[in-house]
C-alpha positions in Angstrom: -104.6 -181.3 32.6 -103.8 -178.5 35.0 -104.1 -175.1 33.8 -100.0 -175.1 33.4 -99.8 -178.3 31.3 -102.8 -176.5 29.3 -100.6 -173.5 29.1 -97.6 -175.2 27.6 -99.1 -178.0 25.8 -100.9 -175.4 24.0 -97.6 -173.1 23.3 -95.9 -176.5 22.1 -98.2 -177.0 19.4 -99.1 -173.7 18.3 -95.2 -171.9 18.6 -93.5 -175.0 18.5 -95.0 -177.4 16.1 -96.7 -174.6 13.7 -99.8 -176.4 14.4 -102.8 -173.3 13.5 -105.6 -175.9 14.7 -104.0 -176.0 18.2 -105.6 -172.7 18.8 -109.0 -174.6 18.1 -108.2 -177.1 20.9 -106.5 -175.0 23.7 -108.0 -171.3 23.4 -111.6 -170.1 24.2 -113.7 -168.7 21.5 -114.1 -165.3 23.2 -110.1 -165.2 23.6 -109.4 -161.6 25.2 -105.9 -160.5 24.5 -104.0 -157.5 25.9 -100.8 -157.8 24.2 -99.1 -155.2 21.9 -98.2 -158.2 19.5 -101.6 -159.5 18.1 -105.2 -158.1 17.7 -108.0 -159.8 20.1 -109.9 -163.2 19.7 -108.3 -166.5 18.0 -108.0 -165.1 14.8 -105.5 -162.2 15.7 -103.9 -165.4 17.3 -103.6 -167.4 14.4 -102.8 -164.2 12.1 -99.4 -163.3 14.7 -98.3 -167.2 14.9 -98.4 -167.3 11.0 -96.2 -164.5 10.7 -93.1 -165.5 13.0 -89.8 -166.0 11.4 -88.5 -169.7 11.1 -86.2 -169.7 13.5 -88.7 -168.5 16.3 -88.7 -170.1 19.5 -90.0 -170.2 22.9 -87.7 -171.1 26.5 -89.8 -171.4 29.0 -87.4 -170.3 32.3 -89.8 -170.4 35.6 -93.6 -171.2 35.3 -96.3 -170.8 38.3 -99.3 -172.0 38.2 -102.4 -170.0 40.7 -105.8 -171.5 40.4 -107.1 -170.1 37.1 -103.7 -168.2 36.3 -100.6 -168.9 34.8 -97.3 -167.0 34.4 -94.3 -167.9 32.5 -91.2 -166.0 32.2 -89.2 -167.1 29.5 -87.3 -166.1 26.7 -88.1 -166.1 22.8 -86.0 -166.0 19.9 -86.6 -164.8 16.6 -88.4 -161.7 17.8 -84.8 -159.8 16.8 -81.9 -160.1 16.6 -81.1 -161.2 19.8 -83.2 -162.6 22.3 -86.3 -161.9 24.2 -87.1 -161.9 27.9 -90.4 -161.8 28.5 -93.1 -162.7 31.0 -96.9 -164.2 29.8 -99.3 -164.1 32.3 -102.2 -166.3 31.2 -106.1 -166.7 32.5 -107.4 -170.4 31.8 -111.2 -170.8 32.1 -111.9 -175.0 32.0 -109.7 -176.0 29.3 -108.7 -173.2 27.5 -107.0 -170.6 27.3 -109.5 -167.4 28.0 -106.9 -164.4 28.2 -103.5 -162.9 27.9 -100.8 -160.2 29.6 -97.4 -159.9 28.8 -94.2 -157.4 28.9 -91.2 -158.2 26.5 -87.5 -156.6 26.8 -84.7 -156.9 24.8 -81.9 -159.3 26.4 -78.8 -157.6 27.8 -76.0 -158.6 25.8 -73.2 -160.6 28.1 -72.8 -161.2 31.8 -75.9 -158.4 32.0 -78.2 -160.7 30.2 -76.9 -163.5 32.0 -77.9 -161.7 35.1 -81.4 -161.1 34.3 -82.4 -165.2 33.8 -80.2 -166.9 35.9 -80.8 -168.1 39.0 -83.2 -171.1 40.6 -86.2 -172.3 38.0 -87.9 -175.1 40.3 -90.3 -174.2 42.5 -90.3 -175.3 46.4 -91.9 -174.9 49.8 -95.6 -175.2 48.2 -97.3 -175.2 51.3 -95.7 -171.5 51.9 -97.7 -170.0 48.8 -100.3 -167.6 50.6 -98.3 -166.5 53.3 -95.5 -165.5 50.4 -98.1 -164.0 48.3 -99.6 -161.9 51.0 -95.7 -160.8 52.3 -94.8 -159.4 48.8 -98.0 -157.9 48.1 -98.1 -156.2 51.6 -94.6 -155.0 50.9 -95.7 -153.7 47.2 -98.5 -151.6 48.6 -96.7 -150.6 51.7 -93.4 -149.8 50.5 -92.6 -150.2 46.3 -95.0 -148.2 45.3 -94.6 -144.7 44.9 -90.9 -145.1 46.7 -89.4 -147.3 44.2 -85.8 -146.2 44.6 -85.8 -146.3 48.3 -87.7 -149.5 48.7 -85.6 -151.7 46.4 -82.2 -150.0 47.8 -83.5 -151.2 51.3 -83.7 -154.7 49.6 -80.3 -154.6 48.4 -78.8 -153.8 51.7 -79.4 -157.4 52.8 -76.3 -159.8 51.7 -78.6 -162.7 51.3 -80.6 -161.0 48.6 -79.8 -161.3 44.6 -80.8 -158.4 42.6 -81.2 -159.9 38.6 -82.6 -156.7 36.9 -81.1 -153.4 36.2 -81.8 -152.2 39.9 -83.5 -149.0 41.2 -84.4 -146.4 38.4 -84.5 -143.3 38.9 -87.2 -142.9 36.5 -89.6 -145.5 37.7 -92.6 -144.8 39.8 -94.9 -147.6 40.5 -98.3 -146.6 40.9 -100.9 -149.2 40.7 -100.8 -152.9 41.4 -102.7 -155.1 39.2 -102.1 -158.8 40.0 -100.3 -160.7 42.1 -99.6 -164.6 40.9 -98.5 -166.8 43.6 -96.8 -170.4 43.3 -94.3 -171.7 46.6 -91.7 -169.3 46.7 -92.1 -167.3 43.7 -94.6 -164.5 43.5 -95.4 -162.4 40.6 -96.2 -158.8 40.7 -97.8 -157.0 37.7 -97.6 -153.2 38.8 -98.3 -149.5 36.7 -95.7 -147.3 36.5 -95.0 -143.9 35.2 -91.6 -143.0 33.4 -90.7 -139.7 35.2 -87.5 -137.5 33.5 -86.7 -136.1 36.7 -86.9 -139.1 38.7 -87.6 -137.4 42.0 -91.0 -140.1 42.9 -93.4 -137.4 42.0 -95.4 -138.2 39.3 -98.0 -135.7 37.6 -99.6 -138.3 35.3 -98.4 -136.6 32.5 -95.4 -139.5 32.0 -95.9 -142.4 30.1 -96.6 -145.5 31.2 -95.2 -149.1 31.7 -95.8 -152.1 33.0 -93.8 -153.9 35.5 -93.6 -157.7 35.9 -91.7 -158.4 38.9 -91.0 -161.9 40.1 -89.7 -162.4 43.8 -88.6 -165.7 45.3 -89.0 -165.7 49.2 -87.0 -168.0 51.5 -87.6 -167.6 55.4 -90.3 -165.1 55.3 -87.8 -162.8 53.0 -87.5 -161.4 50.0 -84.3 -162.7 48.6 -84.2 -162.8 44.5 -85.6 -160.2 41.7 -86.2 -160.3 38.9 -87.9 -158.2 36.2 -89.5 -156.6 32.6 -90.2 -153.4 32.2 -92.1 -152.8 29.0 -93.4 -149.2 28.0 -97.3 -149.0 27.1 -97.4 -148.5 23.5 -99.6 -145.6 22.2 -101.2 -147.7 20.3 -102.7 -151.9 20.8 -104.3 -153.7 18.4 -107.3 -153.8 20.2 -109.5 -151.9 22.4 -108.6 -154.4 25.7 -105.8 -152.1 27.2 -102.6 -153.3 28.7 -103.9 -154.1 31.9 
């Protein structure tokens, strides 16, 4: 299997069909998690799929595949009382499953929430993969970071492009870029940020921070779509791996 089937075959059985011994078959024994929603190895694993509600479930939306990693943004239901967005990024190692990111949001009630999944799922123009990684990640170092508000306004100017987030925030500073996951024409961007009050780009380090999942579909050597979870760091993980 490649590392996506591995990804979601092993989701399917373990979320979907309640089966505790998929995490046996699909996940490495040294299993590294960074998530806020379970402690680290396959037993923290087992322990957070054993306590989800009945009527939990998992929607896979758009799902790219980059050597060795894997990200999924989806949605899940049962985490409250509403839906989920989220987006998993996933390390496989062989066969299994050897570690795990993620940032979960609430879903916008209405047209809003709408908004933020809509849009094309299938990937196209594989061939185009590098050159669209290496566009977006020049442009997040060159440009989104540290300047969010400008950057992402300049974006917006263009009457191609489709914004599906909440747009510019005045609070959001992105600092540090951590991973960049590349498949055709979407790219993911996993990026630090600090929540500033003020919102005037200067961070002091002082702020808290979050992590941003951004995923950007190119077309013609542009940025055309957006979209995005922004999850606060919690104070306190499960483990000792950090968020990053």
């Amino acid at each position: 299997m490649s590392s996506k089937q591995i990804v979601l075959t092993a989701g399917t059985e373990l979320f979907g069909h309640r089966d505790p011994s998929a995490v046996e078959r699909y996940w490495a024994p040294d299993y590294r998690q960074h998530s806020a929603l379970a402690p680290d190895g396959p037993q923290g694993l087992e322990a957070m799929a054993g306590q989800l509600p009945p009527d939990f479930r998992f929607e896979p939306l758009r799902v790219l595949e980059d050597g060795d990693m894997v990200a999924i943004h989806c949605l899940y239901h049962g985490f409250g009382p509403g839906p989920t967005v989220a987006v998993d990024v996933f390390r496989v190692d062989g066969d299994r499953i050897a570690e795990h990111w993620d940032a979960l949001a609430p879903l916008p009630d209405g047209a809003a929430g709408t908004r933020w999944i809509d849009g094309p799922t299938e990937i196209t123009e594989p061939e185009r993969a590098g050159s669209n990684k290496t566009l977006v990640t020049e442009w997040v170092q060159n440009r989104l970071i540290g300047t969010d508000r400008e950057a992402l306004e300049e974006l917006a100017g263009n009457p191609d492009y489709v914004e599906h987030g909440t747009g510019p925030d005045d609070r959001l500073v992105r600092r540090t870029l951590h991973r960049v996951v590349g498949e055709g024409d979407f790219v993911l961007t996993v990026t630090e940020a600090l929540l500033e009050p003020g919102g005037d780009g200067e961070a002091d380090g002082s702020a808290p921070s979050a992590g941003c999942y951004d995923l950007w579909r190119v077309a013609q050597g542009r940025i055309l779509e957006h979209w995005e979870v922004v999850q606060p760091v919690p104070e306190n993980l499960p483990h000792d791996n950090g968020f990053f």
